[in-house]
C-alpha positions as CSV (number, residue, x, y, z in Angstrom):
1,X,6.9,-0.7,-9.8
2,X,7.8,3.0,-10.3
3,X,9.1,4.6,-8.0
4,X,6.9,7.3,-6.1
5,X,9.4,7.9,-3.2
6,X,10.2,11.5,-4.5
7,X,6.0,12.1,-4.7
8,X,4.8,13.7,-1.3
9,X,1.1,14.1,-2.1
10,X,-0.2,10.6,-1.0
11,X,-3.2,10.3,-4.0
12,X,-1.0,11.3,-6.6
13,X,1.5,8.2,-5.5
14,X,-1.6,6.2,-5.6
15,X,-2.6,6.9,-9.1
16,X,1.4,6.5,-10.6
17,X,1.5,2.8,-8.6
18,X,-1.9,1.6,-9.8
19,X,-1.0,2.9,-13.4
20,X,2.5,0.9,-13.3
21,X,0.7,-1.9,-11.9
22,X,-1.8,-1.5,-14.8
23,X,1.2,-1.5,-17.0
24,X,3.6,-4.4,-15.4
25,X,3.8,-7.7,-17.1
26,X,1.1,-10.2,-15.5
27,X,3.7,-12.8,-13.3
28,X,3.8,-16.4,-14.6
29,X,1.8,-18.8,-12.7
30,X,3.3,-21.0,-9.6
31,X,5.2,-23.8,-10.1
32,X,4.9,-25.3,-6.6
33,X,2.1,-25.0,-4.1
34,X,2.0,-21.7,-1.9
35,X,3.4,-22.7,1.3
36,X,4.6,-26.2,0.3
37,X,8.3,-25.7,1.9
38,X,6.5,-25.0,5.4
39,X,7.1,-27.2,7.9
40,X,4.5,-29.9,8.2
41,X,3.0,-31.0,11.3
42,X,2.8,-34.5,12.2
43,X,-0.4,-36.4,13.2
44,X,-0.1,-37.0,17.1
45,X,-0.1,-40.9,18.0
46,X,-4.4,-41.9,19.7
47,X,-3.9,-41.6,23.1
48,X,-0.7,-39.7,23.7
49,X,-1.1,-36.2,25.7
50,X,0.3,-33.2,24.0
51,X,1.3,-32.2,27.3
């Protein structure tokens, strides 16, 4: 993205981001599901308390 850290007026830095973004390549697609490396929670055991 370009960088708008030297623009002080706040809707000017809004139109040169949304232009880049215009401009930027479109990113490739996801090779593995979105959140697939979280931790996955197992299935509690019928009949046993959480606490």
């Amino acid at each position: 993205m370009a960088n708008t850290k030297s623009i002080t007026d706040k809707e000017e830095r809004k139109k040169v981001k949304r232009a880049a973004r215009k401009k930027a390549a479109p990113k490739a697609e996801r090779t593995t599901p979105r959140g697939s490396n979280k931790k996955k929670v197992r299935k509690l055991v019928r009949g046993q308390s959480k606490r």
